[in-house]
PDBQT receptor file of N, H, CA, C and O in Angstrom, charges set to zero:
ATOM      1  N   UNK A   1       0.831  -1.185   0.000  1.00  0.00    +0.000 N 
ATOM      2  CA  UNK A   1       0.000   0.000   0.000  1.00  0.00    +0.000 C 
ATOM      3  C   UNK A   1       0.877   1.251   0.000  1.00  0.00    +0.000 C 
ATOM      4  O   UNK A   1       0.725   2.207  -0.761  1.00  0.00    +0.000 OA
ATOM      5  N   UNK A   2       1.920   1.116   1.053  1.00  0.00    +0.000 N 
ATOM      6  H   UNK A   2       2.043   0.339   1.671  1.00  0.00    +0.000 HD
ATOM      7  CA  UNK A   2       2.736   2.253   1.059  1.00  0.00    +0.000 C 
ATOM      8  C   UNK A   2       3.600   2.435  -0.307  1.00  0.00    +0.000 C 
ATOM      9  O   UNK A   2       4.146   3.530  -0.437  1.00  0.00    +0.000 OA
ATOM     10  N   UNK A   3       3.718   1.804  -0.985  1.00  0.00    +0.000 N 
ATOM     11  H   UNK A   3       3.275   0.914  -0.880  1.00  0.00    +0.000 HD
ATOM     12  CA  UNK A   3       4.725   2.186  -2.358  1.00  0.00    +0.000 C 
ATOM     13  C   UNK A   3       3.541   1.851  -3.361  1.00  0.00    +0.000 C 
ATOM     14  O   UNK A   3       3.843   1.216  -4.372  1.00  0.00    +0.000 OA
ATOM     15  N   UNK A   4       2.476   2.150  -3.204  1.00  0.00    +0.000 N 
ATOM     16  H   UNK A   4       2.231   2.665  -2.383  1.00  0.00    +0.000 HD
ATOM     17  CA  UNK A   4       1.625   2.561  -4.309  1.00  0.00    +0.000 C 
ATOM     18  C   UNK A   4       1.488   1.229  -5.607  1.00  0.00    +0.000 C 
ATOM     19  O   UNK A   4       1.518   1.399  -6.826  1.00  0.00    +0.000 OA
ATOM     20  N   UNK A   5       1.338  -0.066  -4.856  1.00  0.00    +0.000 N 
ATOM     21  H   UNK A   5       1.314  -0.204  -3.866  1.00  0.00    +0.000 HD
ATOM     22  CA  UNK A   5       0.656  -0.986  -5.955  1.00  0.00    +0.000 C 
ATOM     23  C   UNK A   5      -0.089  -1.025  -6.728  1.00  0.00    +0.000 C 
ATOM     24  O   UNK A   5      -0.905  -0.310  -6.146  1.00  0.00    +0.000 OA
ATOM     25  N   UNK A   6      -0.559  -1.266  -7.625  1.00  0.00    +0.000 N 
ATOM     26  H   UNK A   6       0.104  -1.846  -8.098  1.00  0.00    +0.000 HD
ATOM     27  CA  UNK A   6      -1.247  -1.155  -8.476  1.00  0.00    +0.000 C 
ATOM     28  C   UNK A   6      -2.549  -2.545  -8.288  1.00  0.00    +0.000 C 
ATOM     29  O   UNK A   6      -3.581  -2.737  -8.931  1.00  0.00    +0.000 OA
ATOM     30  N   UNK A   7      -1.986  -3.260  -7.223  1.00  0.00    +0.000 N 
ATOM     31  H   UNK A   7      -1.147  -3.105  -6.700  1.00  0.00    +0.000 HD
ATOM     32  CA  UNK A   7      -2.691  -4.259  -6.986  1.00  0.00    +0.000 C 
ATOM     33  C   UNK A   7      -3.640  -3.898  -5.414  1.00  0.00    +0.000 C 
ATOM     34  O   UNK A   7      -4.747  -4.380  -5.173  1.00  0.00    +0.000 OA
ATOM     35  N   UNK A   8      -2.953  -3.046  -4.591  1.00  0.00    +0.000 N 
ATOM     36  H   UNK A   8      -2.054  -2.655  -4.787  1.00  0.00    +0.000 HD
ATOM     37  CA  UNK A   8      -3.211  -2.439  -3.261  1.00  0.00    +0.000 C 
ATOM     38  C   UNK A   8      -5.172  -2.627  -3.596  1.00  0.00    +0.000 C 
ATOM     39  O   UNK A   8      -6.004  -3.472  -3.266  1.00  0.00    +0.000 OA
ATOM     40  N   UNK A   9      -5.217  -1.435  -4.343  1.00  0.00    +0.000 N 
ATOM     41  H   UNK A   9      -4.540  -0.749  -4.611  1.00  0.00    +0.000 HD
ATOM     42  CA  UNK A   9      -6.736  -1.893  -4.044  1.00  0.00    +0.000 C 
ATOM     43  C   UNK A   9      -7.778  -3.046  -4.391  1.00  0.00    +0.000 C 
ATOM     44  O   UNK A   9      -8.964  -2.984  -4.068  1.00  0.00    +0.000 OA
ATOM     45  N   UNK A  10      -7.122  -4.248  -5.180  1.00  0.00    +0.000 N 
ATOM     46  H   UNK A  10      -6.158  -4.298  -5.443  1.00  0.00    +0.000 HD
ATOM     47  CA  UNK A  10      -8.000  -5.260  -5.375  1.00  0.00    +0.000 C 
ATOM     48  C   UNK A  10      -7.370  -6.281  -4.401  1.00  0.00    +0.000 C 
ATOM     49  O   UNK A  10      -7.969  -7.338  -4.205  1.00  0.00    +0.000 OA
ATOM     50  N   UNK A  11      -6.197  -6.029  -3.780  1.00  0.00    +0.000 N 
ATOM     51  H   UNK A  11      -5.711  -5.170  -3.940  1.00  0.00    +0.000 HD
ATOM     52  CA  UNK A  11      -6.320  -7.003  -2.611  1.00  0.00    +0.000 C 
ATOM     53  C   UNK A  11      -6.820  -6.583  -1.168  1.00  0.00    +0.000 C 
ATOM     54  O   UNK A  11      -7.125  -7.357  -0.261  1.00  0.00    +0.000 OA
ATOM     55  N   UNK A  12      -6.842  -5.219  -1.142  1.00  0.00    +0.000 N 
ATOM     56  H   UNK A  12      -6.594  -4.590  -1.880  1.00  0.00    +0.000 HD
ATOM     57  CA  UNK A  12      -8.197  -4.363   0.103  1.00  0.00    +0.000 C 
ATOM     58  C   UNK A  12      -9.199  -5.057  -0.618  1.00  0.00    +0.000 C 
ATOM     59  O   UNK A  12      -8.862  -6.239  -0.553  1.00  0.00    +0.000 OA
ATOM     60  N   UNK A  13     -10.146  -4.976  -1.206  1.00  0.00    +0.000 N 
ATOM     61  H   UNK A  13     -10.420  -4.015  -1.259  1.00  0.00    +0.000 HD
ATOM     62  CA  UNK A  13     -11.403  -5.719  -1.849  1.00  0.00    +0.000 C 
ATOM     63  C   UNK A  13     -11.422  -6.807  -1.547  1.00  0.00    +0.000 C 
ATOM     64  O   UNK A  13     -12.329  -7.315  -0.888  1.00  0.00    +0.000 OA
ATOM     65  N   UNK A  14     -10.041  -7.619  -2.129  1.00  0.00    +0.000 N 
ATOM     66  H   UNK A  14      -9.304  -7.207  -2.665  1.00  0.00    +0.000 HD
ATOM     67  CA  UNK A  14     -10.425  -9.307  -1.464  1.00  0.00    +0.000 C 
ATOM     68  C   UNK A  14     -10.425  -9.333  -0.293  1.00  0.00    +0.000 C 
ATOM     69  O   UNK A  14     -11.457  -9.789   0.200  1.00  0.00    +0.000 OA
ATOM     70  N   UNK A  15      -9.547  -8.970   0.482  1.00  0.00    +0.000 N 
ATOM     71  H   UNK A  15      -8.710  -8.599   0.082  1.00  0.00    +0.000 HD
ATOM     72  CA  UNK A  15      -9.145  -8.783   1.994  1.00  0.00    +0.000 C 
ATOM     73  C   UNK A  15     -10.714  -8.659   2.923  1.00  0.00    +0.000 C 
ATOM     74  O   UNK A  15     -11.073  -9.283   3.921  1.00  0.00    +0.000 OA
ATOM     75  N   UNK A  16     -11.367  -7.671   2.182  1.00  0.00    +0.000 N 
ATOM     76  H   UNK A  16     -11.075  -7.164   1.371  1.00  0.00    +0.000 HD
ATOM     77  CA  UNK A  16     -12.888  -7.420   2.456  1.00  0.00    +0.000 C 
ATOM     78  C   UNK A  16     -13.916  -8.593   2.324  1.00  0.00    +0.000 C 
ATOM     79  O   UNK A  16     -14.891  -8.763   3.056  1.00  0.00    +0.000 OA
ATOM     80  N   UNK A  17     -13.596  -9.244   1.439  1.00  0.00    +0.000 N 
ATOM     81  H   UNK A  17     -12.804  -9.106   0.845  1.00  0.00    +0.000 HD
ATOM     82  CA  UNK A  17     -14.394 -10.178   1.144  1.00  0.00    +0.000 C 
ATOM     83  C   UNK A  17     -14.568 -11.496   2.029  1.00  0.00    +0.000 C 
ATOM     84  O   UNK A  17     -15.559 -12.157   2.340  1.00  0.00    +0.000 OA
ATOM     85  N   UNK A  18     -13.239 -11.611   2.303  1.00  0.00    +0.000 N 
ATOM     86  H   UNK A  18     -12.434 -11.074   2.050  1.00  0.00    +0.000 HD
ATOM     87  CA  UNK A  18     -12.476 -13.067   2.868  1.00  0.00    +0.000 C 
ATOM     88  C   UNK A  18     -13.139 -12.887   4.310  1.00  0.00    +0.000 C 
ATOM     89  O   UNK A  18     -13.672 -13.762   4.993  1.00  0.00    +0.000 OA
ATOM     90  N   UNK A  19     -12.978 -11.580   4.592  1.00  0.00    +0.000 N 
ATOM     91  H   UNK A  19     -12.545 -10.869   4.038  1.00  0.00    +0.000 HD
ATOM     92  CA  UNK A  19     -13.759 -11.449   6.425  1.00  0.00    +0.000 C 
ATOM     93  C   UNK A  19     -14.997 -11.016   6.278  1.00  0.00    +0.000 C 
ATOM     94  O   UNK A  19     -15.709 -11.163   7.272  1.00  0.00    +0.000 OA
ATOM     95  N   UNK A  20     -15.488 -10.515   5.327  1.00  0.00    +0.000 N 
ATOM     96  H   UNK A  20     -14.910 -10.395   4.520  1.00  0.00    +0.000 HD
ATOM     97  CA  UNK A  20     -16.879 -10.907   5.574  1.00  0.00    +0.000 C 
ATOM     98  C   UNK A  20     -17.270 -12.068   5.408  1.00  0.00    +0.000 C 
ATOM     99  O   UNK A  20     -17.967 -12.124   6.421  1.00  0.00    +0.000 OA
ATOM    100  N   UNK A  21     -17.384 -13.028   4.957  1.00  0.00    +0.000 N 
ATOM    101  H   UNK A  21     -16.818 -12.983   4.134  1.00  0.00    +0.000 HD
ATOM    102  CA  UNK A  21     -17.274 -14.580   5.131  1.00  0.00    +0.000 C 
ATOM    103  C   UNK A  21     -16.806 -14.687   5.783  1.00  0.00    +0.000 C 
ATOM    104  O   UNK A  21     -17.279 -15.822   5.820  1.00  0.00    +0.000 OA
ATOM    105  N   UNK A  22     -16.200 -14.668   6.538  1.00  0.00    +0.000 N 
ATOM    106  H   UNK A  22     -15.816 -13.745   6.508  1.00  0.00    +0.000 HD
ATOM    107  CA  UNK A  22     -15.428 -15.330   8.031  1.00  0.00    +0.000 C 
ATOM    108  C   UNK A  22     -16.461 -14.519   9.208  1.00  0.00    +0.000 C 
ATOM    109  O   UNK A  22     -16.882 -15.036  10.242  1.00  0.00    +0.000 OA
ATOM    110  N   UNK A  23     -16.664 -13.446   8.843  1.00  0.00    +0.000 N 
ATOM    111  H   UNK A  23     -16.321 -13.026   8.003  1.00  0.00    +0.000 HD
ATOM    112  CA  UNK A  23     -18.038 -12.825   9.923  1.00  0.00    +0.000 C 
ATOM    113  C   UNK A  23     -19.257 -13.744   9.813  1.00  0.00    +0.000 C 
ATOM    114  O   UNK A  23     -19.825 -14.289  10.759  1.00  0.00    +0.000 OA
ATOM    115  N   UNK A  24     -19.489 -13.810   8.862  1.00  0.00    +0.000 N 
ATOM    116  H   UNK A  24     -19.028 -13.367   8.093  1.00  0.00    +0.000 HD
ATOM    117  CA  UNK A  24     -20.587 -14.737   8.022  1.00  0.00    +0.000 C 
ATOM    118  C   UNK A  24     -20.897 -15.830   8.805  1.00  0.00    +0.000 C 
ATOM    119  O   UNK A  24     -21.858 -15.918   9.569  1.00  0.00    +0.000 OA
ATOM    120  N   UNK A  25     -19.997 -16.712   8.573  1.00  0.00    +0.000 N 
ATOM    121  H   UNK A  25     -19.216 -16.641   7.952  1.00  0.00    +0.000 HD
ATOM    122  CA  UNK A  25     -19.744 -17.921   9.248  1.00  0.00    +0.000 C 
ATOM    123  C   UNK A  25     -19.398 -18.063  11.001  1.00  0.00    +0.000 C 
ATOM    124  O   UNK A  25     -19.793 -18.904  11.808  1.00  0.00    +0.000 OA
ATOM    125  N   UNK A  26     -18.604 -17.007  11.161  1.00  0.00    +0.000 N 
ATOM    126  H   UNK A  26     -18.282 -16.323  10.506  1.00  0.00    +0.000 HD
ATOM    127  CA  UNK A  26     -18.515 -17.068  12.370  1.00  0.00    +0.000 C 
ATOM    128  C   UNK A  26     -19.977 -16.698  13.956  1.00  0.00    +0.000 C 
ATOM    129  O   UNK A  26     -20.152 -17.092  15.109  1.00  0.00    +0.000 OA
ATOM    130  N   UNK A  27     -20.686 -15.707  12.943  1.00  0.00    +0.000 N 
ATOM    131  H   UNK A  27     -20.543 -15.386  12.006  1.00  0.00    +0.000 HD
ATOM    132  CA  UNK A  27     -21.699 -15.059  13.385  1.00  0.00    +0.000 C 
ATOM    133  C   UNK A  27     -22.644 -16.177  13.450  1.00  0.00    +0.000 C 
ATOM    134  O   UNK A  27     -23.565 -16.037  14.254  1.00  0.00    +0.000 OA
ATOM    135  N   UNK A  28     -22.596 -17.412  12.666  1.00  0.00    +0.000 N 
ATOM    136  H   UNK A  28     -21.848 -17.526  12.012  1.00  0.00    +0.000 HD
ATOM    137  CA  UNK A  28     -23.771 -18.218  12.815  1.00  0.00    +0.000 C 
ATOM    138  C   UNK A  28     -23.875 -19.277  14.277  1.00  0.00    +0.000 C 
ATOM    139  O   UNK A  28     -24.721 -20.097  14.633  1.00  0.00    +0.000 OA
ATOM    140  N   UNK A  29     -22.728 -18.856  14.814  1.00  0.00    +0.000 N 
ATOM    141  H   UNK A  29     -22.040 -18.191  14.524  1.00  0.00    +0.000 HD
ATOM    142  CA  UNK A  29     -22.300 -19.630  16.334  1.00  0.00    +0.000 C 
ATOM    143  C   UNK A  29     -22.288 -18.864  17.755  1.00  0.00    +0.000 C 
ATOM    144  O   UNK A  29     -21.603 -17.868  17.987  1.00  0.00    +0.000 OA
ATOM    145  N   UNK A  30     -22.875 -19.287  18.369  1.00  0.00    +0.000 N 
ATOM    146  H   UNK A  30     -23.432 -20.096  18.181  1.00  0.00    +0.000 HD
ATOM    147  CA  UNK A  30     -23.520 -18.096  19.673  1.00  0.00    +0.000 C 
ATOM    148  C   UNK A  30     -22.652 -18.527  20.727  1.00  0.00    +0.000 C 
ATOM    149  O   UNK A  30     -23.133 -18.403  21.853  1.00  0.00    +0.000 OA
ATOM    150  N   UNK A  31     -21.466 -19.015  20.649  1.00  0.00    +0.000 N 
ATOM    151  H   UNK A  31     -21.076 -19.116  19.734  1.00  0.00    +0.000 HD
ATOM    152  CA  UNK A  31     -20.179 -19.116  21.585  1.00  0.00    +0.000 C 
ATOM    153  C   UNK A  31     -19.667 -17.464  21.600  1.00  0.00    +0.000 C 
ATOM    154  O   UNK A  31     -19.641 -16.654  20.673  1.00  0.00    +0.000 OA
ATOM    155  N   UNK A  32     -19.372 -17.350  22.686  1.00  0.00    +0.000 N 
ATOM    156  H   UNK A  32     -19.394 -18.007  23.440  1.00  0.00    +0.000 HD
ATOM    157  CA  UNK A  32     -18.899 -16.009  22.650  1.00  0.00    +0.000 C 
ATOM    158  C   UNK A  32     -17.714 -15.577  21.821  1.00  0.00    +0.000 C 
ATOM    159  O   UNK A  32     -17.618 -14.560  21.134  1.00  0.00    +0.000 OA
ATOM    160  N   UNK A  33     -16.640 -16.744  22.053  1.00  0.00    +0.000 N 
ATOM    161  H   UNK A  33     -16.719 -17.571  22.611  1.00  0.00    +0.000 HD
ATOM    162  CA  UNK A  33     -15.318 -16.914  21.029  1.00  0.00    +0.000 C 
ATOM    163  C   UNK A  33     -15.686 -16.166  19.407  1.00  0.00    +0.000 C 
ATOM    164  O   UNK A  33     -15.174 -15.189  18.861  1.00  0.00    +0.000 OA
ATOM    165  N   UNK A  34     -16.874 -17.167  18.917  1.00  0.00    +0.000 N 
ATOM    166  H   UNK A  34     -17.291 -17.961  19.360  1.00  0.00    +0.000 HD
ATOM    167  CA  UNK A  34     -17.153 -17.117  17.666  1.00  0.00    +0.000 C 
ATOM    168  C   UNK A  34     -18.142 -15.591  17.555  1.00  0.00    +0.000 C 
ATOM    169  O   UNK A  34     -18.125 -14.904  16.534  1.00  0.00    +0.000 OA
ATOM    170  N   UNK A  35     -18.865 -15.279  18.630  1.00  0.00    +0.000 N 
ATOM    171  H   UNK A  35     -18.879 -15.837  19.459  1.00  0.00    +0.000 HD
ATOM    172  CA  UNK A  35     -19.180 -13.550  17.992  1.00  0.00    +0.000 C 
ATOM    173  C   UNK A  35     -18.366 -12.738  18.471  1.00  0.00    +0.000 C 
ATOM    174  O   UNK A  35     -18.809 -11.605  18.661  1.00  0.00    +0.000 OA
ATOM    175  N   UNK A  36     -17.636 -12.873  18.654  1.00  0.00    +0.000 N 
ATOM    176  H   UNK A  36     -17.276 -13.794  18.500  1.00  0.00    +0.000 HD
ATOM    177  CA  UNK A  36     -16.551 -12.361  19.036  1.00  0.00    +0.000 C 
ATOM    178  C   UNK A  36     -15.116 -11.939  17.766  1.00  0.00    +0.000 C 
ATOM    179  O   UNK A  36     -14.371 -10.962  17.687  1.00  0.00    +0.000 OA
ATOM    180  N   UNK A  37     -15.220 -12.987  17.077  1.00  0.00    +0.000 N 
ATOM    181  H   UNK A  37     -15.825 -13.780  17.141  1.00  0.00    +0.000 HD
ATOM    182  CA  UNK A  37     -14.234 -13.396  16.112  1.00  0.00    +0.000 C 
ATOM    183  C   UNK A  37     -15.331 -13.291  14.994  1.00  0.00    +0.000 C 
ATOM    184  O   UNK A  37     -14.974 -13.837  13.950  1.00  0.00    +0.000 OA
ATOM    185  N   UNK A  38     -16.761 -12.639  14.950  1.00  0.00    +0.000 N 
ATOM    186  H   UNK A  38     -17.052 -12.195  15.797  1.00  0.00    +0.000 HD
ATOM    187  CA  UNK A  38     -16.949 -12.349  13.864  1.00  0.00    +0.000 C 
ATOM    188  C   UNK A  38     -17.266 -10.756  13.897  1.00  0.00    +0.000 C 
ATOM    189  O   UNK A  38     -17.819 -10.203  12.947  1.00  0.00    +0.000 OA
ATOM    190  N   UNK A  39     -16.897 -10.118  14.987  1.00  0.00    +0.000 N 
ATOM    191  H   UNK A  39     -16.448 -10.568  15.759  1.00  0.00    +0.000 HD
ATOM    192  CA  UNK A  39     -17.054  -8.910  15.462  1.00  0.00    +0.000 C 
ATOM    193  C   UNK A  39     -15.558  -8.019  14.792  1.00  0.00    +0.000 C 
ATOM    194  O   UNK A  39     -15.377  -6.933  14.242  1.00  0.00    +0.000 OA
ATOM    195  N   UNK A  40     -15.076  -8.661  15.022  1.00  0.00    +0.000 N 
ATOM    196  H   UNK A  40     -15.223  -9.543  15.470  1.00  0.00    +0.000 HD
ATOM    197  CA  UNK A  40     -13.613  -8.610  14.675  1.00  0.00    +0.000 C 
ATOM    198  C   UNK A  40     -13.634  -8.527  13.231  1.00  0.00    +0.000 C 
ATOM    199  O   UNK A  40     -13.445  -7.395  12.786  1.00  0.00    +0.000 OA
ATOM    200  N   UNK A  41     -13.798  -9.354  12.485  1.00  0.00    +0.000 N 
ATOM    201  H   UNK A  41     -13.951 -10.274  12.847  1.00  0.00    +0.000 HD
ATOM    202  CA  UNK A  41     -13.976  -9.442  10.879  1.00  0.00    +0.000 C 
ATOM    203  C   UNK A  41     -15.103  -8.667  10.647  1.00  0.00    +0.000 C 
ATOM    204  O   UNK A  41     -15.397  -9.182   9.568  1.00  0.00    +0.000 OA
ATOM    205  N   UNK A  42     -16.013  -7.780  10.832  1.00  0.00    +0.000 N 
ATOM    206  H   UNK A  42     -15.774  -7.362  11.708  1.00  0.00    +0.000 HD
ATOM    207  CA  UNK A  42     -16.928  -6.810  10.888  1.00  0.00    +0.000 C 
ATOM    208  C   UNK A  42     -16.328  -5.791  10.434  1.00  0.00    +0.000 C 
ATOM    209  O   UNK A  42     -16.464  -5.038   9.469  1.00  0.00    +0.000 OA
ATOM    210  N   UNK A  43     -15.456  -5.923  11.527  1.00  0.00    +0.000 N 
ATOM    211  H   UNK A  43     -15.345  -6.535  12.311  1.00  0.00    +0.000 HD
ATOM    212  CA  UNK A  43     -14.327  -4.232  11.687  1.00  0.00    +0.000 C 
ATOM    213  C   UNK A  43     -13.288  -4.517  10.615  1.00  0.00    +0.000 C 
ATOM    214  O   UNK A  43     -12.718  -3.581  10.053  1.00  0.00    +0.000 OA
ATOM    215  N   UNK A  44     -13.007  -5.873  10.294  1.00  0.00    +0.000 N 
ATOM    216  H   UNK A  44     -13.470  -6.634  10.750  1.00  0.00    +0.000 HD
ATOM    217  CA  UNK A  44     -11.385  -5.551   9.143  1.00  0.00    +0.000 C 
ATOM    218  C   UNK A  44     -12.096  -5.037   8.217  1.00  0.00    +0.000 C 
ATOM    219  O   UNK A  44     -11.805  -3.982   7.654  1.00  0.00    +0.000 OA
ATOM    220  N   UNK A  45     -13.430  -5.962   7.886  1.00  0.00    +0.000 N 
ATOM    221  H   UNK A  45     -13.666  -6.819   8.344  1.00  0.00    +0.000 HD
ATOM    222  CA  UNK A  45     -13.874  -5.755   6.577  1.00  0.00    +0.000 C 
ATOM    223  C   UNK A  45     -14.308  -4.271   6.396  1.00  0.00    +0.000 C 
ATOM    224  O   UNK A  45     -14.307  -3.826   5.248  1.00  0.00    +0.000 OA
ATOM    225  N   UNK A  46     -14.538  -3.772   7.038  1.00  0.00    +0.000 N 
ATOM    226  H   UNK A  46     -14.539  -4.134   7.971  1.00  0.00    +0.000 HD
ATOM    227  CA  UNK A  46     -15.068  -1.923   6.693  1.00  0.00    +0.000 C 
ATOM    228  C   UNK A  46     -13.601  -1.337   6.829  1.00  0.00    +0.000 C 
ATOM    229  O   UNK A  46     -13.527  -0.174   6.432  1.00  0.00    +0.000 OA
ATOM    230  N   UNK A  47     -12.547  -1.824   7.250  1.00  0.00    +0.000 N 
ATOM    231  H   UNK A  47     -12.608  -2.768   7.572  1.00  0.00    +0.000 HD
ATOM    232  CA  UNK A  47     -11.421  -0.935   7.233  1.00  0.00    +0.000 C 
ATOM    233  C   UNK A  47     -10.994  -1.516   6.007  1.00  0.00    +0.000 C 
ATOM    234  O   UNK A  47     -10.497  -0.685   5.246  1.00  0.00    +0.000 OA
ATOM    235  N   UNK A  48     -11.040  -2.977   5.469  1.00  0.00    +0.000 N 
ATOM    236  H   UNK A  48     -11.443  -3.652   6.087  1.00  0.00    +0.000 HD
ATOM    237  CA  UNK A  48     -10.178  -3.332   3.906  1.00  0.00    +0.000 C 
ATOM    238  C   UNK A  48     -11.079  -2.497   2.791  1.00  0.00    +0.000 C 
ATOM    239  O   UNK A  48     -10.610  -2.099   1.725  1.00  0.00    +0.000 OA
ATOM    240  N   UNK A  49     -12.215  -2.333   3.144  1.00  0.00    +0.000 N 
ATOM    241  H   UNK A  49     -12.596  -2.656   4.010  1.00  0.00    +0.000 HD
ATOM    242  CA  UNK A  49     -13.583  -1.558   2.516  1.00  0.00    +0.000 C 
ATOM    243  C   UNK A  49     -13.139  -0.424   1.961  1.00  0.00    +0.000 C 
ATOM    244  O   UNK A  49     -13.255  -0.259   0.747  1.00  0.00    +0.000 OA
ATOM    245  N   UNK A  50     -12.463   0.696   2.913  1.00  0.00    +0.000 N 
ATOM    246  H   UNK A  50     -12.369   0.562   3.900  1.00  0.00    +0.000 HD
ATOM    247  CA  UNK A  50     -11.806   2.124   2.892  1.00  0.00    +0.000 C 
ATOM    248  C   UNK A  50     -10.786   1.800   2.666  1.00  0.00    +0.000 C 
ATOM    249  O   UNK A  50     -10.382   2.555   3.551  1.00  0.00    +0.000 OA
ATOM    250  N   UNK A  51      -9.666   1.253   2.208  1.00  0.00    +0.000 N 
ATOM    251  H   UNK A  51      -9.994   0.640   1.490  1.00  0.00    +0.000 HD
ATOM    252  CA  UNK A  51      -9.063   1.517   1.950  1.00  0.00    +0.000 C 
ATOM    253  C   UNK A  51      -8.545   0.858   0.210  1.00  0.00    +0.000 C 
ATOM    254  O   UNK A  51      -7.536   0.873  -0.495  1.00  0.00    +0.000 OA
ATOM    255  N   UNK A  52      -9.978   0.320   0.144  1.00  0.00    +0.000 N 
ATOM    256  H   UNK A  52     -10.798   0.308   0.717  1.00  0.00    +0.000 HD
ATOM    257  CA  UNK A  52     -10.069  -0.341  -1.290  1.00  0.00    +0.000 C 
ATOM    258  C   UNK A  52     -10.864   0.786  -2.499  1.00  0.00    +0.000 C 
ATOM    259  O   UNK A  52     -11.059   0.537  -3.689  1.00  0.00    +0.000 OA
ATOM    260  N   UNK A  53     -11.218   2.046  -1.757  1.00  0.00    +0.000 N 
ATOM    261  H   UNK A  53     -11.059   2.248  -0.791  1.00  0.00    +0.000 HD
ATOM    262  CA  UNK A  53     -11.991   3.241  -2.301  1.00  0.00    +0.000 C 
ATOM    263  C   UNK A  53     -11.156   3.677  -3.289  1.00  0.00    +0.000 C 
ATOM    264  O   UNK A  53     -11.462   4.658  -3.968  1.00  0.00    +0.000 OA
TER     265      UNK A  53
């Protein structure tokens, strides 16, 4: 990202993608661990989100 890839923003996009599916999945389990760890991938995915703009 810092030396200006040309790839930077379609791997923010995938990066986005990969944890929302992992929220996805994780969210479907009412262990605290697992909303917990999809709470987490909530937050990457809106930060890989912005910075895939």
């Amino acid at each position: 990202m810092s030396l200006g890839s040309a790839y930077a923003k379609d791997f923010s996009a995938l990066c986005a993608r990969v944890c929302e599916a992992c929220a996805t999945e994780c969210g479907k389990h009412q262990m605290l661990h697992c909303q917990q760890c999809a709470a987490a991938c909530h937050k990457c995915a809106e930060a890989c989100w912005e910075m895939a703009r």
